[in-house]
C-alpha positions as CSV (number, residue, x, y, z in Angstrom):
1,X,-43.2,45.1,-25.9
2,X,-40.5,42.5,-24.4
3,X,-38.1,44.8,-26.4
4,X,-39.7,47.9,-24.5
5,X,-39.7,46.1,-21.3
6,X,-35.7,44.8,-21.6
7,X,-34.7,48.6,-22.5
8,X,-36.5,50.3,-19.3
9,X,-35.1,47.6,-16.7
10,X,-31.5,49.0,-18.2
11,X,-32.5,52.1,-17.4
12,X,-33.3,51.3,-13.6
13,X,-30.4,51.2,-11.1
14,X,-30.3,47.5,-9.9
15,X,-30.0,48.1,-6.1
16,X,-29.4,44.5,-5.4
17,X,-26.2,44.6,-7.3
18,X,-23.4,43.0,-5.0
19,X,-20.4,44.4,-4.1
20,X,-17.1,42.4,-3.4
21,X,-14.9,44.1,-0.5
22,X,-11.6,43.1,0.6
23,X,-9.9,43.3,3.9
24,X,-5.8,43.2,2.7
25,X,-2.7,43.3,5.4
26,X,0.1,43.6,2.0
27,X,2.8,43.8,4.3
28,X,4.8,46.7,4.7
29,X,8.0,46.7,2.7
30,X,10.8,45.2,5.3
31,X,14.2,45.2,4.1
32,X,14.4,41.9,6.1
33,X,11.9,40.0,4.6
34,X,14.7,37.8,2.2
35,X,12.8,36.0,-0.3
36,X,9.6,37.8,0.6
37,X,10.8,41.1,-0.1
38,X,8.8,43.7,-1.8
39,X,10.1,44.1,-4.7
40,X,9.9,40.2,-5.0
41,X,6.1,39.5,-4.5
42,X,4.8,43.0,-5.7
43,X,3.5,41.6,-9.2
44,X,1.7,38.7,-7.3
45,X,0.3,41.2,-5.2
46,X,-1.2,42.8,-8.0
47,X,-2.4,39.4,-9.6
48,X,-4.0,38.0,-6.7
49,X,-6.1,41.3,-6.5
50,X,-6.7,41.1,-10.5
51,X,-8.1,37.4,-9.8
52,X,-10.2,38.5,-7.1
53,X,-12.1,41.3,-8.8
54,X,-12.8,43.4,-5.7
55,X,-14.9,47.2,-5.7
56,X,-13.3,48.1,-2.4
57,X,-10.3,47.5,-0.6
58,X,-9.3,48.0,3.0
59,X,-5.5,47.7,3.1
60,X,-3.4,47.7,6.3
61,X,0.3,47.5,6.5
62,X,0.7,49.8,3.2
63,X,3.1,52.1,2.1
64,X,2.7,54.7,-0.5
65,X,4.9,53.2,-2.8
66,X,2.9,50.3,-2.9
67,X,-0.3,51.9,-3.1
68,X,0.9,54.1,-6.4
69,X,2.3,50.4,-7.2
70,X,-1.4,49.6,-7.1
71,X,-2.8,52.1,-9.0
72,X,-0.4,51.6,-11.7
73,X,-0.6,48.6,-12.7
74,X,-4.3,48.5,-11.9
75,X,-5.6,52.0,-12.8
76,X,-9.0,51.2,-13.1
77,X,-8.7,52.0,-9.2
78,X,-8.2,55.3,-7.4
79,X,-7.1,54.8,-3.5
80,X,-6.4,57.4,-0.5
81,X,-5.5,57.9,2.8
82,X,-2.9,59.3,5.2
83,X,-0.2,57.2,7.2
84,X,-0.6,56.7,11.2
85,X,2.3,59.6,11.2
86,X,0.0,62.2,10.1
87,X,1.8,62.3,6.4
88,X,2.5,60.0,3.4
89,X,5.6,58.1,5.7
90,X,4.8,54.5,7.5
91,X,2.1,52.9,7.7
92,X,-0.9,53.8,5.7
93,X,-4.5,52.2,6.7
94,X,-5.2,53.0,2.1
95,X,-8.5,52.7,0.8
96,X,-8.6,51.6,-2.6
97,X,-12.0,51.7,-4.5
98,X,-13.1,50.9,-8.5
99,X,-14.0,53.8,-10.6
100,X,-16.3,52.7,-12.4
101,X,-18.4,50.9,-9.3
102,X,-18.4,53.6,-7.0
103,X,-18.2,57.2,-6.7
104,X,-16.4,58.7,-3.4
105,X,-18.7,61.5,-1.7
106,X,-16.6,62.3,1.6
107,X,-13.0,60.9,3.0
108,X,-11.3,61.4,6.2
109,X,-9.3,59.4,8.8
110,X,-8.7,59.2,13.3
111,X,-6.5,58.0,15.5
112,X,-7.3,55.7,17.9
113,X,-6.5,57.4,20.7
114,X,-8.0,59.9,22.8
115,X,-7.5,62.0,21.0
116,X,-8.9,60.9,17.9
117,X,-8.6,64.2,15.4
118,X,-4.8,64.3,16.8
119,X,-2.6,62.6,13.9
120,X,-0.1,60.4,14.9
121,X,-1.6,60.3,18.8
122,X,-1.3,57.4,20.5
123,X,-2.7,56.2,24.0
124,X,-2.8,53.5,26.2
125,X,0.6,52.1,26.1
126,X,0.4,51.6,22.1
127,X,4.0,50.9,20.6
128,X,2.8,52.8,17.4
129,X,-0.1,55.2,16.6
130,X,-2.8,53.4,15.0
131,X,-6.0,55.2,13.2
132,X,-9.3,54.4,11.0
133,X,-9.5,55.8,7.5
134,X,-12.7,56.6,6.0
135,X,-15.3,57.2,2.9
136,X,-18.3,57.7,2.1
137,X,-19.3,55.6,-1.7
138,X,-22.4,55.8,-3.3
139,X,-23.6,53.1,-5.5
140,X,-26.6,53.4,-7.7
141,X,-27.5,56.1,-5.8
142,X,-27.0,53.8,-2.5
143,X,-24.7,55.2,0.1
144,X,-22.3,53.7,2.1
145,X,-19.5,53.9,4.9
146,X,-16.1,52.1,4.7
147,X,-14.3,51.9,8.0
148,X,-10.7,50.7,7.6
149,X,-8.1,49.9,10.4
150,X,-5.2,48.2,11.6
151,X,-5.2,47.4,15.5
152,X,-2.5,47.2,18.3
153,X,-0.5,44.3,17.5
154,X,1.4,43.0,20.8
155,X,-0.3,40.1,23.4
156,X,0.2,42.9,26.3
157,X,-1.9,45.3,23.9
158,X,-5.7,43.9,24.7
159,X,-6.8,47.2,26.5
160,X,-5.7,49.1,23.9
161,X,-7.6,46.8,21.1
162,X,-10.8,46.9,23.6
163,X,-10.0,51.0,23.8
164,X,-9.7,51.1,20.1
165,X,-12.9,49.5,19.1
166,X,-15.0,51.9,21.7
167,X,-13.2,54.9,19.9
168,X,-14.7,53.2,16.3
169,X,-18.1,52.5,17.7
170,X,-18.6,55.4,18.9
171,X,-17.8,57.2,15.9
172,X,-20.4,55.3,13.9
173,X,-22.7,56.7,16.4
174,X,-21.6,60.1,14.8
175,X,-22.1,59.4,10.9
176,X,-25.0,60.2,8.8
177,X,-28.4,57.7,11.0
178,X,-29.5,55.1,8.3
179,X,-26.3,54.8,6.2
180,X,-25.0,51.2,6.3
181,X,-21.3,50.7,7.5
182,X,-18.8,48.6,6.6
183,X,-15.4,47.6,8.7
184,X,-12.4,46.4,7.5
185,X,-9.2,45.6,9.4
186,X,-6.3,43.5,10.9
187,X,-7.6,43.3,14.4
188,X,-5.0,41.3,16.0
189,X,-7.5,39.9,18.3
190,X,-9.7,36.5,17.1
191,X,-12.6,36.4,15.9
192,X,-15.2,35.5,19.1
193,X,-12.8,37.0,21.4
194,X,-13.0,40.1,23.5
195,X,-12.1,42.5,21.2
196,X,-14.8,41.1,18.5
197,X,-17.5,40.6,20.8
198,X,-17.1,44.4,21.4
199,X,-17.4,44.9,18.1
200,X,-20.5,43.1,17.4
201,X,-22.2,44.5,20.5
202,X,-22.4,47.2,18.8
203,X,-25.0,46.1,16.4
204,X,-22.1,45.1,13.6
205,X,-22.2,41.8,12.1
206,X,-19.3,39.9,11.3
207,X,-19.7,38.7,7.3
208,X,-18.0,34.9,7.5
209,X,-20.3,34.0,10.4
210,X,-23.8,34.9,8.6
211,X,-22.3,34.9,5.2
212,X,-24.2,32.2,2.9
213,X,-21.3,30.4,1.2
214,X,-17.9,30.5,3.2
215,X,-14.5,29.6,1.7
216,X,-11.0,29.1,2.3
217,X,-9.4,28.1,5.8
218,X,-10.6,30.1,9.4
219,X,-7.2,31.4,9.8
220,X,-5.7,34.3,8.1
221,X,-1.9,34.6,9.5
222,X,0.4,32.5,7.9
223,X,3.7,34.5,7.6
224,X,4.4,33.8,4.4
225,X,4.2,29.9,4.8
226,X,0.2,29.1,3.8
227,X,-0.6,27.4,6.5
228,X,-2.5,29.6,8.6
229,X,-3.2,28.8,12.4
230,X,-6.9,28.9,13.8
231,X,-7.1,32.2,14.7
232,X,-9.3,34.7,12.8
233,X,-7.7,37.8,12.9
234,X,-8.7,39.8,9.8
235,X,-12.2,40.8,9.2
236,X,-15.0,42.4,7.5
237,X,-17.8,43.5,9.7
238,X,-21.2,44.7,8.5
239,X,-24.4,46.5,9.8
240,X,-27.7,45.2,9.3
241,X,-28.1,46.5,6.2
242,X,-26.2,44.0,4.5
243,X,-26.9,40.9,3.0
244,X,-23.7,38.6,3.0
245,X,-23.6,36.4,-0.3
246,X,-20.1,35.1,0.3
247,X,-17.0,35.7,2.5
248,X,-13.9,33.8,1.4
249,X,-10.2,33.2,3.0
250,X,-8.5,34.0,-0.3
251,X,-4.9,31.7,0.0
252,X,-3.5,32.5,-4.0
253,X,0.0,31.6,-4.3
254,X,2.2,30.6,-7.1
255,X,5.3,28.2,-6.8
256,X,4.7,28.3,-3.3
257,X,5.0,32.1,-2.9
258,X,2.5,34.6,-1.5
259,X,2.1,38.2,-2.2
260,X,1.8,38.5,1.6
261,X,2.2,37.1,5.3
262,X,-1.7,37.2,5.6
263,X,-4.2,35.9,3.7
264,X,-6.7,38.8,2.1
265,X,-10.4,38.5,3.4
266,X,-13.3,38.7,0.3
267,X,-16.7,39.6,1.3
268,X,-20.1,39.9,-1.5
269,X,-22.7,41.9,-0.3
270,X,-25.7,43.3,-1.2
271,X,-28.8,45.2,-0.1
């Protein structure tokens, strides 16, 4: 009978399973970046994911030649996503997600903008075109939303990160009622600022604040030295769906190097 009993609960999908997402700025590939070139921290970039173990990764900052770096070396993950241009140049916002964890039902990306289905648009004095790629996972028969993006980066730009996040919340008004969502991203805005409590108003969550075991420092920016400063600016947002096991400030180095200038965001969920 306990024999019987063992074999049926391996037959039933364990819905409680967790899931760890990451939130990853890799730094784009800057030909001034000395030291911290490329080429020069790409294998730690791939080890400091391997440590981590994540399903799903939000990446900002990437190019495709480090996203097929990715895949490559770590080919028990498939990724997509278009760049900010509208094609596979610059920027891309790449979604990276485990085979074996999770199954990909729909993709797509938008620009934040207003005109969102315009690639490459770019409003409200924005320096660069910045956009939200997106997929819909199903886990155990579970379905999900993964919301990935990379915000306006200058001080002068708060309008257009307070503009941007209307644009994302009122496309989760649009998806499928009763899926959960997940957002990752570089906001370039703190955490309890402006920007985030926009965010949150909408009825998102942010996963350090309600998570049940944080780790690593507040700060995420630390250009490359690993100290961060106090500010918050990488995230991992939730609905209510989610239960938040852990979200951890992930500051892996070796020698004193870092595969990038910020440090990667880990969140476990579950529902």
């Amino acid at each position: 009978m306990r024999i019987y009993l063992t074999l049926l609960l391996a037959l039933v999908p364990c819905l409680g399973q967790s899931l760890r997402v990451m939130s990853y700025n890799v730094r784009y590939p800057s030909k001034g970046d000395g030291p911290d070139l490329w080429d020069l921290r790409k294998d730690l970039f791939i080890e400091s994911i391997r440590k981590a173990k994540p399903d799903l990764i939000g990446t900002q900052e990437l190019f495709k030649l480090q996203g097929d770096y990715l895949v490559e070396k770590l080919p028990e993950f498939a990724w997509f996503g278009t760049s900010r241009r509208g094609n596979s140049e610059d920027e891309h916002m790449g979604v990276f997600y485990r085979k074996s964890a999770l199954r990909l039902k729909e993709q797509g990306q938008f620009w934040l903008s207003e005109t969102p289905s315009e690639p490459g648009s770019q409003s409200w004095g924005m320096s660069l075109p910045r956009m939200v790629t997106w997929g819909l996972f199903e886990k155990n028969g579970k379905q999900f939303y993964l919301l990935n993006t990379h915000y306006a980066h200058r001080r002068q730009d708060e309008e257009a990160r307070l503009k941007a996040a209307a644009v994302i919340v009122g496309k989760i008004k649009e998806l499928r009622p009763g899926i959960p969502v997940m957002v990752t991203g570089d906001f370039n805005a703190p955490a309890g600022g402006a920007v985030h409590q926009a965010m949150l108003a909408a009825g998102l969550r942010d996963s350090r604040a309600i998570a049940g075991k944080k780790l690593g420092p507040e700060g995420t920016f630390h250009g490359f030295k690993g100290k961060a400063g106090e500010a918050r600016i990488d995230w991992i947002l939730v609905s209510p769906q989610w239960k938040v096991k852990l979200n951890e400030t992930i500051t892996f180095e070796e020698g004193g190097r870092y595969p990038s200038d910020h440090f990667p965001v880990l969140a476990e969920v579950e529902r």
